[in-house]
N, CA, C and O atoms as CSV, one atom per row, in Angstrom:
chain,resi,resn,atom,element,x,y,z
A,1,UNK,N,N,135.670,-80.839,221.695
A,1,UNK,CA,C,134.592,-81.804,221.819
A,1,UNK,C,C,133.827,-81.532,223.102
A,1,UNK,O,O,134.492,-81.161,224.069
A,2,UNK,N,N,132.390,-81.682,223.245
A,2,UNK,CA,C,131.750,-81.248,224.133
A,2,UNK,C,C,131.323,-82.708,225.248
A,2,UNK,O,O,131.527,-82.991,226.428
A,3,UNK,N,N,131.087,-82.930,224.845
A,3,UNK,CA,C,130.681,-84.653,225.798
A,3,UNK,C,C,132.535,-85.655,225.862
A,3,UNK,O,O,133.439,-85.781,225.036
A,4,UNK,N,N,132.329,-86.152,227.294
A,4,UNK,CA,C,133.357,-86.741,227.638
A,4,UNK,C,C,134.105,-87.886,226.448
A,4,UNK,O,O,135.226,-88.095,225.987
A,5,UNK,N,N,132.409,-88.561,226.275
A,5,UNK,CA,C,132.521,-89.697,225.707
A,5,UNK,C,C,133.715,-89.553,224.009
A,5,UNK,O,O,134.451,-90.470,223.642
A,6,UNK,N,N,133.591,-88.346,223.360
A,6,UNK,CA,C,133.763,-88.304,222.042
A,6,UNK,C,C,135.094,-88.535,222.168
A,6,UNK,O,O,135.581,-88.897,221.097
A,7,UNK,N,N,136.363,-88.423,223.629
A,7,UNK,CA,C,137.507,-88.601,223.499
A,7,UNK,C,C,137.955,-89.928,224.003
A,7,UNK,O,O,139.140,-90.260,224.021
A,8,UNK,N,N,136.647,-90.923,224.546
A,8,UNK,CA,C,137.174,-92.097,224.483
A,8,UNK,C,C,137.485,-93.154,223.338
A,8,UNK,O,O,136.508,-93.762,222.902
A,9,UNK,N,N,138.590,-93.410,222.861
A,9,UNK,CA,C,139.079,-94.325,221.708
A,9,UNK,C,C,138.165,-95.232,222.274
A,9,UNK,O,O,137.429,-95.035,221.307
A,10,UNK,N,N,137.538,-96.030,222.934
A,10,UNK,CA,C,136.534,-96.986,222.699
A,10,UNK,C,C,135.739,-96.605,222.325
A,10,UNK,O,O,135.501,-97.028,221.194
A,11,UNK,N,N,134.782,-95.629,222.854
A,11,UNK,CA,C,133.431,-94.964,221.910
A,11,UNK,C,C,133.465,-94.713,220.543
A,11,UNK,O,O,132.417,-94.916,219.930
A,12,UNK,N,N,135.044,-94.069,219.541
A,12,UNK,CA,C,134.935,-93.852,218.692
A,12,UNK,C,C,135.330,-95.350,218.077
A,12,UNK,O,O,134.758,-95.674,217.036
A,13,UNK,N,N,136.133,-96.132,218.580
A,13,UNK,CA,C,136.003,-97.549,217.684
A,13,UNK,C,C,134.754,-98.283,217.576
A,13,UNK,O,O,134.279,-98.547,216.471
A,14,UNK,N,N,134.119,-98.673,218.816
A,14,UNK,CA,C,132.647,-98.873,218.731
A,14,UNK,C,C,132.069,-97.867,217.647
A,14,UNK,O,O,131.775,-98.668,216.759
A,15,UNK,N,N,131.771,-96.792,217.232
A,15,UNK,CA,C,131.436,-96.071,216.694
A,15,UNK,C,C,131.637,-96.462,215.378
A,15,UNK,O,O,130.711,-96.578,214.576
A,16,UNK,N,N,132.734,-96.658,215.133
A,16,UNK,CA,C,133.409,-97.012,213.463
A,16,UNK,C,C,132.817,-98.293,213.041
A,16,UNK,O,O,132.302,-98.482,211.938
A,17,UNK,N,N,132.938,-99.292,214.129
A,17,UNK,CA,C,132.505,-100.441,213.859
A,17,UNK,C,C,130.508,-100.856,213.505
A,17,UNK,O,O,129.833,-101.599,212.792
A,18,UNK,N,N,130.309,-99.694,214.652
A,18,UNK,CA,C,128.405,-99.513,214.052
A,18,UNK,C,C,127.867,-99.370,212.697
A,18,UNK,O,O,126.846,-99.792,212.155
A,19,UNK,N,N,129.373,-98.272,212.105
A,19,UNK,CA,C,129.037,-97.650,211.062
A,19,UNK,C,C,129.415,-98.856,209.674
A,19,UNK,O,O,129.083,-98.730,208.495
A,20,UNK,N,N,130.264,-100.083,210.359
A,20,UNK,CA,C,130.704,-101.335,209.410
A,20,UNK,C,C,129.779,-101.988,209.375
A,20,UNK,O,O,129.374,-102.432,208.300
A,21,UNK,N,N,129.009,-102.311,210.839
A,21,UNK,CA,C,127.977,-103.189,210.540
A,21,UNK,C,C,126.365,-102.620,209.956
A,21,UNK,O,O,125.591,-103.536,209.681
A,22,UNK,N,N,125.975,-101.564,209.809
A,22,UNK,CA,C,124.967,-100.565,209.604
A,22,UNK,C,C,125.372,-100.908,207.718
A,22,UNK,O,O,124.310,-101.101,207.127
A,23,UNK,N,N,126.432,-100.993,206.895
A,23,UNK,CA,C,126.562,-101.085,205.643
A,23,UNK,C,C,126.307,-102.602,205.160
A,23,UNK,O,O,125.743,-102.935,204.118
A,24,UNK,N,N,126.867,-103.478,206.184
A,24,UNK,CA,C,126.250,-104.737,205.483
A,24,UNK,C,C,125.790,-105.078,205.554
A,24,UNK,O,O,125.572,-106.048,204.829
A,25,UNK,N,N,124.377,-104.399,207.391
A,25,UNK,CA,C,123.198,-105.306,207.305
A,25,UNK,C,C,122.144,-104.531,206.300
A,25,UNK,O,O,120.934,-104.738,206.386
A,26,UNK,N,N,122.584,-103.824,205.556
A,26,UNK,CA,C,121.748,-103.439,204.373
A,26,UNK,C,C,122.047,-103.854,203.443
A,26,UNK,O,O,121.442,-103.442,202.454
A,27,UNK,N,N,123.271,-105.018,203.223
A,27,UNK,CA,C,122.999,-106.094,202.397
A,27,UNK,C,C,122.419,-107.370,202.380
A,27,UNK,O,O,122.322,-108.219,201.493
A,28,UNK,N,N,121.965,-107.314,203.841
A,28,UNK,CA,C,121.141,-108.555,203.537
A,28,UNK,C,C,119.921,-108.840,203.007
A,28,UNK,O,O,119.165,-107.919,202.700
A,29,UNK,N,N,119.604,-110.024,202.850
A,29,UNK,CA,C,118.494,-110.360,201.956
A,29,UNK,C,C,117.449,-109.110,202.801
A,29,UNK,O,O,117.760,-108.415,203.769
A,30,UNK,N,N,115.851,-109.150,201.864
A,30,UNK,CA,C,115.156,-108.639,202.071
A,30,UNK,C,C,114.202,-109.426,203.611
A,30,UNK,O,O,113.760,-108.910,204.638
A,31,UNK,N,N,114.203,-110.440,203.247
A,31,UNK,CA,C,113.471,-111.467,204.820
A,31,UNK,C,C,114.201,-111.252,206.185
A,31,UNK,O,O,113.507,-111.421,207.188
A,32,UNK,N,N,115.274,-110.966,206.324
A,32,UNK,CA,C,116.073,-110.378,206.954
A,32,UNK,C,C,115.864,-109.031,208.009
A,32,UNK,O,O,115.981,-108.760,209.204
A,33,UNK,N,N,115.474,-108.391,206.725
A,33,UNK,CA,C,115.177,-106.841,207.272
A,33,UNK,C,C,114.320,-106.632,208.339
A,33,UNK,O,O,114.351,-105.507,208.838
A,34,UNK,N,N,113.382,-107.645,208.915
A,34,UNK,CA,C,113.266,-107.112,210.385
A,34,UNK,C,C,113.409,-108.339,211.321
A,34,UNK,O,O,112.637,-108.692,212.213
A,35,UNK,N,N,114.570,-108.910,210.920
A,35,UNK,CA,C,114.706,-109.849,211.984
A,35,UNK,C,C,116.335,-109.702,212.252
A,35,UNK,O,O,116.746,-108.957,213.142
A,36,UNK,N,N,117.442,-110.652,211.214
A,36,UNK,CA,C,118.968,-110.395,211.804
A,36,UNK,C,C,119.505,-108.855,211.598
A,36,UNK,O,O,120.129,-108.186,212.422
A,37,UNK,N,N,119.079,-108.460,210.228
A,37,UNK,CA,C,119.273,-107.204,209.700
A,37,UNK,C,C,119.682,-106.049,210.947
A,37,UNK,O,O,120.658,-105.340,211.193
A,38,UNK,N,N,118.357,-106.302,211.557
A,38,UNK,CA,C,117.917,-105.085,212.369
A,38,UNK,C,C,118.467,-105.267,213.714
A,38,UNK,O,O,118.767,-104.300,214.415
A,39,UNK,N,N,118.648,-106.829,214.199
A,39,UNK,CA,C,119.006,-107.040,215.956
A,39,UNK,C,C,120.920,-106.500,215.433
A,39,UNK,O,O,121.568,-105.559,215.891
A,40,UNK,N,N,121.344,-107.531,214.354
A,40,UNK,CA,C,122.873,-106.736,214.516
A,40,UNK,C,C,122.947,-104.900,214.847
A,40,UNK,O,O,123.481,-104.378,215.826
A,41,UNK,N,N,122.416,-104.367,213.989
A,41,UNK,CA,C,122.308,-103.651,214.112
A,41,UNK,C,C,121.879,-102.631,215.366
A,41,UNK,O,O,122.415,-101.536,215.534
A,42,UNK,N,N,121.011,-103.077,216.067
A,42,UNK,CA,C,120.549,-102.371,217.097
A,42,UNK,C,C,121.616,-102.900,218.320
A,42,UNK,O,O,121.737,-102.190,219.318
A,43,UNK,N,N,122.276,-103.993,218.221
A,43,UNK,CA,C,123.392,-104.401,219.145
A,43,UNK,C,C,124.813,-103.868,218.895
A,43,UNK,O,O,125.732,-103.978,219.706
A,44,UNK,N,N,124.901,-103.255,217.640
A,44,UNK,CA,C,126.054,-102.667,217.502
A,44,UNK,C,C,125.760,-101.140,217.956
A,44,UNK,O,O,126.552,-100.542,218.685
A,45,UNK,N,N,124.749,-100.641,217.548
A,45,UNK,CA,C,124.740,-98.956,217.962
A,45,UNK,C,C,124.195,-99.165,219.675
A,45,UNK,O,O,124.383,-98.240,220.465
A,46,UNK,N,N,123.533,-100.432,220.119
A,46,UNK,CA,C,124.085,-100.124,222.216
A,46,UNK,C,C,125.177,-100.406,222.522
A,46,UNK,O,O,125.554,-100.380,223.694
A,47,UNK,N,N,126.096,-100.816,221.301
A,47,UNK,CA,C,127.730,-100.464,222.241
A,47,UNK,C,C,127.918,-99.070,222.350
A,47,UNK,O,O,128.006,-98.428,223.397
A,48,UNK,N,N,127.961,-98.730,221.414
A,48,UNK,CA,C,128.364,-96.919,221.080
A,48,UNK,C,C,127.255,-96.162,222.238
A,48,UNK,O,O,127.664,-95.336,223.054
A,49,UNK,N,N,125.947,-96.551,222.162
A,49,UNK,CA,C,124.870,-95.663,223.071
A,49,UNK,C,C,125.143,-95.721,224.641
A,49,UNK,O,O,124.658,-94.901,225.421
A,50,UNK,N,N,126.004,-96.819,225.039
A,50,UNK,CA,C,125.826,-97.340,226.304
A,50,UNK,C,C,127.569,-96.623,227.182
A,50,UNK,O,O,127.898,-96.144,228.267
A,51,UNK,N,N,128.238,-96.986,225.815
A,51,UNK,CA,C,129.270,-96.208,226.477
A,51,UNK,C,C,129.306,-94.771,226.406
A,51,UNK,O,O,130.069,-94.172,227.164
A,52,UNK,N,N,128.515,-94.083,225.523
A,52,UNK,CA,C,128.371,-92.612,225.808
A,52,UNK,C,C,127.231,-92.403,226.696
A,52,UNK,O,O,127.096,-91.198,226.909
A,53,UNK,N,N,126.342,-93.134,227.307
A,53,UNK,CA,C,125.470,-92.667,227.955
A,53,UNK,C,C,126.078,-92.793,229.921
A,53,UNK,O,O,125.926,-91.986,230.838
A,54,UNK,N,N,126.841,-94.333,229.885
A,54,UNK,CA,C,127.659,-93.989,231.163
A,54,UNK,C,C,129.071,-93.594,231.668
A,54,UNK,O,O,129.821,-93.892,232.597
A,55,UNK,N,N,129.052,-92.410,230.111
A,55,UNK,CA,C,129.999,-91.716,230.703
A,55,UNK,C,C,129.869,-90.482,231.478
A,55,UNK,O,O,130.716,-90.128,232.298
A,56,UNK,N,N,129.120,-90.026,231.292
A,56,UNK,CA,C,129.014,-89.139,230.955
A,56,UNK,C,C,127.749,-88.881,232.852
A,56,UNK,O,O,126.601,-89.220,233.140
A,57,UNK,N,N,128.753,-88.212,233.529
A,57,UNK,CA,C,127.948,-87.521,234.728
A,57,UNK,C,C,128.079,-88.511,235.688
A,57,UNK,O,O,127.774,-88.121,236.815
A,58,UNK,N,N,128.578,-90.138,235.576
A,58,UNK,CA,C,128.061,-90.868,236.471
A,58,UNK,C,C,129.195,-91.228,237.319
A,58,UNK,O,O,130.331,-90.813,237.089
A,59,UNK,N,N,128.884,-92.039,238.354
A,59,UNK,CA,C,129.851,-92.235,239.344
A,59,UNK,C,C,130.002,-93.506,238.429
A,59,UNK,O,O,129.178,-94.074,237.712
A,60,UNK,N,N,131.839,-93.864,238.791
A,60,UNK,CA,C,132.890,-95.232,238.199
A,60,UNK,C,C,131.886,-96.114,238.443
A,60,UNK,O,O,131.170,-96.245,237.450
A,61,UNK,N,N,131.401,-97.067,239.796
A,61,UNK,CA,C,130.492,-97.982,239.320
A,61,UNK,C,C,128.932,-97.826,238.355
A,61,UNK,O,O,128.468,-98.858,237.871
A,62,UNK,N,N,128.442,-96.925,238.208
A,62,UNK,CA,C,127.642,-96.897,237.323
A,62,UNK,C,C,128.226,-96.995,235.918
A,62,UNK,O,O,127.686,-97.657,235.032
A,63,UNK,N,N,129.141,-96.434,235.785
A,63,UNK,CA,C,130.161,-95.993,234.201
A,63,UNK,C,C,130.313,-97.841,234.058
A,63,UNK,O,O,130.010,-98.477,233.049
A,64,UNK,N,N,130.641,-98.193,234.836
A,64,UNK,CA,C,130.509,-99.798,234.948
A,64,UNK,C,C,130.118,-100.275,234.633
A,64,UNK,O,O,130.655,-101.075,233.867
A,65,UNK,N,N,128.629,-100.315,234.898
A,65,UNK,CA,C,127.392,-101.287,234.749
A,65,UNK,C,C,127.019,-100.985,233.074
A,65,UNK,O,O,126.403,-101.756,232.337
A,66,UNK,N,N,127.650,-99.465,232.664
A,66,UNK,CA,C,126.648,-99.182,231.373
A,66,UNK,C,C,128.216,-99.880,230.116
A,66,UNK,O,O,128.379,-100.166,228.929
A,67,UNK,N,N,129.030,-99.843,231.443
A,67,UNK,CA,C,130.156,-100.542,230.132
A,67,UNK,C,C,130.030,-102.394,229.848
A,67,UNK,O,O,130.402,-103.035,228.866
A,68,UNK,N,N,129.489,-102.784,230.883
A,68,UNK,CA,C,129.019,-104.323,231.089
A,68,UNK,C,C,127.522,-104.478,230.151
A,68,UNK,O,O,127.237,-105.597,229.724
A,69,UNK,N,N,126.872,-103.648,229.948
A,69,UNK,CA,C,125.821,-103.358,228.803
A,69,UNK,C,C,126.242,-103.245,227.552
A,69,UNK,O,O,125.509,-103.523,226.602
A,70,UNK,N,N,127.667,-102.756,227.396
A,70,UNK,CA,C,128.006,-102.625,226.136
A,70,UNK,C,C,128.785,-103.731,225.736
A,70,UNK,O,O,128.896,-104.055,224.554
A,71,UNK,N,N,129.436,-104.441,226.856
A,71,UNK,CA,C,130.040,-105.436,226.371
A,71,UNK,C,C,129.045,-106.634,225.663
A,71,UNK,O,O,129.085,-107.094,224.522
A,72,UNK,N,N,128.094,-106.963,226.861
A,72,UNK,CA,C,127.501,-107.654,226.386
A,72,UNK,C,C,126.747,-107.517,224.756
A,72,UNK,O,O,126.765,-108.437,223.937
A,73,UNK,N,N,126.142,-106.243,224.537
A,73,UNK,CA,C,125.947,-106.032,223.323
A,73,UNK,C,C,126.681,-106.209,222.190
A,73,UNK,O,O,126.216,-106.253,221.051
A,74,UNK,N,N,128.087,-106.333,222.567
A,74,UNK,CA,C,129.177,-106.577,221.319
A,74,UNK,C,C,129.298,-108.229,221.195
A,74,UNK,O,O,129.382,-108.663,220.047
A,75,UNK,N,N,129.313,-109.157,222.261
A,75,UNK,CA,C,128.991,-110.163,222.184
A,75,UNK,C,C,127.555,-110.773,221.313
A,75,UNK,O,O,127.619,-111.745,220.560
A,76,UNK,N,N,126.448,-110.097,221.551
A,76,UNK,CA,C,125.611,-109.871,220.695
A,76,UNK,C,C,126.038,-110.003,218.981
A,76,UNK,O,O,125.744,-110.852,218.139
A,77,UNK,N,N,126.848,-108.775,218.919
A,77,UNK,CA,C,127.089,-108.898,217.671
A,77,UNK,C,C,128.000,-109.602,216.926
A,77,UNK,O,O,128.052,-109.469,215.704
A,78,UNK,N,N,128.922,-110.539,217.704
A,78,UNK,CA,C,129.718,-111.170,216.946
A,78,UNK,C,C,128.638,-112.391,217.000
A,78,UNK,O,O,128.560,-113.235,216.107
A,79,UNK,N,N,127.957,-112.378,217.965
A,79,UNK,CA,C,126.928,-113.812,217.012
A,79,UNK,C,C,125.664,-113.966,216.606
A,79,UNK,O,O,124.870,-114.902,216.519
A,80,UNK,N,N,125.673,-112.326,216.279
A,80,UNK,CA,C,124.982,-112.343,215.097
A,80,UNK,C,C,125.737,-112.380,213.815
A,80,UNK,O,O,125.158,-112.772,212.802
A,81,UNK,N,N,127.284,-111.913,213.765
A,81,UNK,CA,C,127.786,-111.959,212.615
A,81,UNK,C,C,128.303,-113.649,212.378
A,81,UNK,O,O,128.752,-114.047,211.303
A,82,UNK,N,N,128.119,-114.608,213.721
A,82,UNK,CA,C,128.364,-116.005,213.257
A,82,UNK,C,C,127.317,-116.500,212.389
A,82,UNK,O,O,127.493,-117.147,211.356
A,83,UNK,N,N,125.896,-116.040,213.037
A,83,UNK,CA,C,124.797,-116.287,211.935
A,83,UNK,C,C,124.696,-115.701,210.464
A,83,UNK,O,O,124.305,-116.182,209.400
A,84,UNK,N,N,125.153,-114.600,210.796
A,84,UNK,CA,C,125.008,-114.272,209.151
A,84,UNK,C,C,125.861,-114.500,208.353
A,84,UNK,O,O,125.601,-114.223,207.182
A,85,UNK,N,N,127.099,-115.045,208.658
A,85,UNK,CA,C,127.993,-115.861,207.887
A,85,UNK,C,C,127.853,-117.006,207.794
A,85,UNK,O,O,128.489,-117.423,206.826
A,86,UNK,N,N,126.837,-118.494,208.808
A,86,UNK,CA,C,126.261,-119.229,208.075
A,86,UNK,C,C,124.852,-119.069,207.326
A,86,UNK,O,O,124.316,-120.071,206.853
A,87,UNK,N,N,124.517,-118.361,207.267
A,87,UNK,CA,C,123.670,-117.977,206.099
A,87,UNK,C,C,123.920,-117.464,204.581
A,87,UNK,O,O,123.334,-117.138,203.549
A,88,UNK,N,N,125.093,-117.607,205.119
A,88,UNK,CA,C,125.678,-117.055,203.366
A,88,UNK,C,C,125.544,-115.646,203.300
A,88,UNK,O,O,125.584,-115.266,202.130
A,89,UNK,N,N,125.359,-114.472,204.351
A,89,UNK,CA,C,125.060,-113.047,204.048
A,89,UNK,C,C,126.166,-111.923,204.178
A,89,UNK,O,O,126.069,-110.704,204.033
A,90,UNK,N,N,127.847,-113.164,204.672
A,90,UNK,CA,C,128.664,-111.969,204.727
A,90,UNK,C,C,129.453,-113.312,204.610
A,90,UNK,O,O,129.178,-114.403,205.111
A,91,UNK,N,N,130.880,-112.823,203.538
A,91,UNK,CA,C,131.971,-113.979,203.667
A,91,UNK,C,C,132.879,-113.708,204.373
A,91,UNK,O,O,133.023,-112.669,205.017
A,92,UNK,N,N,133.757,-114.851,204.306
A,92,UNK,CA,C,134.564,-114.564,205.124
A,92,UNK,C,C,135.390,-113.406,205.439
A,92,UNK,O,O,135.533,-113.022,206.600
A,93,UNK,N,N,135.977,-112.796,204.366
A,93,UNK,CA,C,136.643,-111.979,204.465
A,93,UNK,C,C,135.886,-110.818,206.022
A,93,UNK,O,O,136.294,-110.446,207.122
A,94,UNK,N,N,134.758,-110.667,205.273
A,94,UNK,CA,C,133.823,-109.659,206.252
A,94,UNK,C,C,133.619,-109.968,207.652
A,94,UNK,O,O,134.011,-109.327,208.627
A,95,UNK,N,N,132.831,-111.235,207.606
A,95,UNK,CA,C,133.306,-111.750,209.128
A,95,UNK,C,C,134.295,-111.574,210.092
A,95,UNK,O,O,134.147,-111.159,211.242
A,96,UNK,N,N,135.877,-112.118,209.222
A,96,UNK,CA,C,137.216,-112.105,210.213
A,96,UNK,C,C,137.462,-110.714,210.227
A,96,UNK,O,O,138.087,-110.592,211.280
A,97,UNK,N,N,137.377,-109.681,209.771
A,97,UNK,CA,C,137.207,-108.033,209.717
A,97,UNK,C,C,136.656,-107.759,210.998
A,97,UNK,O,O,137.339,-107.401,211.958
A,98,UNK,N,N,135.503,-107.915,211.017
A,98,UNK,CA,C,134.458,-107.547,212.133
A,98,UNK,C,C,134.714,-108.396,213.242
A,98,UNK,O,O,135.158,-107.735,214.181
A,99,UNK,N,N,134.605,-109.626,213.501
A,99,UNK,CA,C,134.998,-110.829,214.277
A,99,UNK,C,C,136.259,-109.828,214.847
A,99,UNK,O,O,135.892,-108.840,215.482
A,100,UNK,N,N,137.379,-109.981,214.700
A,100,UNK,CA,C,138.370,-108.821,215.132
A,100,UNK,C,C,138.320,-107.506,215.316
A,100,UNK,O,O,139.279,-107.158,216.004
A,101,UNK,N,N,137.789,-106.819,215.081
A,101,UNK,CA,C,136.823,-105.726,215.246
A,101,UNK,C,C,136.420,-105.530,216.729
A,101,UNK,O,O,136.891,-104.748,217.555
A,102,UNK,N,N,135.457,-106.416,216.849
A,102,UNK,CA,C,134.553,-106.692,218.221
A,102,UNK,C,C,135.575,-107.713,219.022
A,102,UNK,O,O,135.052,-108.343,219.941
A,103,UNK,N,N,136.565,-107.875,218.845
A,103,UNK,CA,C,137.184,-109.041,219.807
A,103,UNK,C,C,138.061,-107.783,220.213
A,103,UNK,O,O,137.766,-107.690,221.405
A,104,UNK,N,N,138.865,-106.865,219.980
A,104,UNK,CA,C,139.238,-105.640,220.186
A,104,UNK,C,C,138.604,-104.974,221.014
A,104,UNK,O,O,138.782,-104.592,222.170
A,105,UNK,N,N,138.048,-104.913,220.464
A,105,UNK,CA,C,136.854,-103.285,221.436
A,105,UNK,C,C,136.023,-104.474,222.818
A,105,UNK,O,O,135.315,-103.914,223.655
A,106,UNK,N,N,136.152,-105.574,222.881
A,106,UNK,CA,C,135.655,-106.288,223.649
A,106,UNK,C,C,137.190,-106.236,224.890
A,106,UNK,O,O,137.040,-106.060,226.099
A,107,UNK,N,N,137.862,-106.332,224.557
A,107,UNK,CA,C,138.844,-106.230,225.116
A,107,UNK,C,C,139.471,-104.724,225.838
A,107,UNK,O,O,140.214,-104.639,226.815
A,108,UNK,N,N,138.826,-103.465,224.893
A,108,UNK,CA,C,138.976,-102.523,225.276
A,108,UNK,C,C,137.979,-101.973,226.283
A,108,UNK,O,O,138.369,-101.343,227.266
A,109,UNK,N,N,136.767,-102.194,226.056
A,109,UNK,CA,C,135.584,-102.571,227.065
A,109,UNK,C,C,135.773,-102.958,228.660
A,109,UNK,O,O,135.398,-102.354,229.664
A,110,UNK,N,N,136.404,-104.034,228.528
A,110,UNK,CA,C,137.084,-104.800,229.457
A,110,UNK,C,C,138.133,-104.039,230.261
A,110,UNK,O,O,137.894,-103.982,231.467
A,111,UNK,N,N,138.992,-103.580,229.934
A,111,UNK,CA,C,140.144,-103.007,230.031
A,111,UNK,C,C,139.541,-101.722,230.865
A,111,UNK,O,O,139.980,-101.433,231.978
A,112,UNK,N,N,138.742,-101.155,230.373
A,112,UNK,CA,C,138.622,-99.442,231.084
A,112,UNK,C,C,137.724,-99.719,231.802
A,112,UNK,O,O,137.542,-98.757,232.547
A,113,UNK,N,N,136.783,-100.800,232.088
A,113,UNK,CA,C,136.135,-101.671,233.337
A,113,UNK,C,C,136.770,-101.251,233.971
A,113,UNK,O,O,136.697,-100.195,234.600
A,114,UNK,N,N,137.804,-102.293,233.906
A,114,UNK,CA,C,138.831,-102.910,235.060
A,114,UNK,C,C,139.737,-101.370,235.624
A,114,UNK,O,O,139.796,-101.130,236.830
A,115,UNK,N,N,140.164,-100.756,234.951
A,115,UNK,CA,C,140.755,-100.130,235.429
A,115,UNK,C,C,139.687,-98.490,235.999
A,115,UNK,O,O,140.255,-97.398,236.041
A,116,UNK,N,N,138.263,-98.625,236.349
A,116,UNK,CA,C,137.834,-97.682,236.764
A,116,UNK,C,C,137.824,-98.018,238.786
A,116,UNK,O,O,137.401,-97.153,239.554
């Protein structure tokens, strides 16, 4: 692997998880499509963008700041996935999937913070 980032297990779970939420916000309704559709979405791929972008060359507190960007972005997306589960656009099942998902990698986020 050529970039640092591809061997961090957070980048590739973030990664997996972009690729969960990227399938069902293309099930949502059509009115959708440029409003929740698109913010989940663009908040799930700046977790993945943010942790490969400060990994990569920077000094630990910068790697920091771009991992505090990603956290926040995953927060992002679990409430966007609270909204789109009261909207009727993902059931439960999908929700507590993802909801755990991002409570994970929020934690893993956290974790390689702390320990830089």
């Amino acid at each position: 692997m050529a970039f640092r980032f591809e061997n961090l297990v957070v980048w590739q779970k973030a990664f997996e998880l972009s690729d969960e939420v990227d399938k069902i916000a293309k099930s949502f309704p059509k009115i959708e499509m440029f409003s929740l559709a698109t913010q989940i979405k663009r908040a799930s791929d700046s977790v993945v963008l943010n942790i490969a972008e400060g990994s990569t060359g920077q000094t630990k507190p910068e790697f920091a700041r771009f991992l505090t960007y990603a956290l926040r972005s995953a927060i992002e997306v679990v409430s966007c996935l609270f909204l789109a589960k009261k909207r009727g656009y993902i059931n439960d099942e999908t929700f507590t999937a993802l909801y755990s998902g991002y409570e994970s990698l929020s934690k893993m986020i956290t974790s390689l913070k702390n320990s830089l």
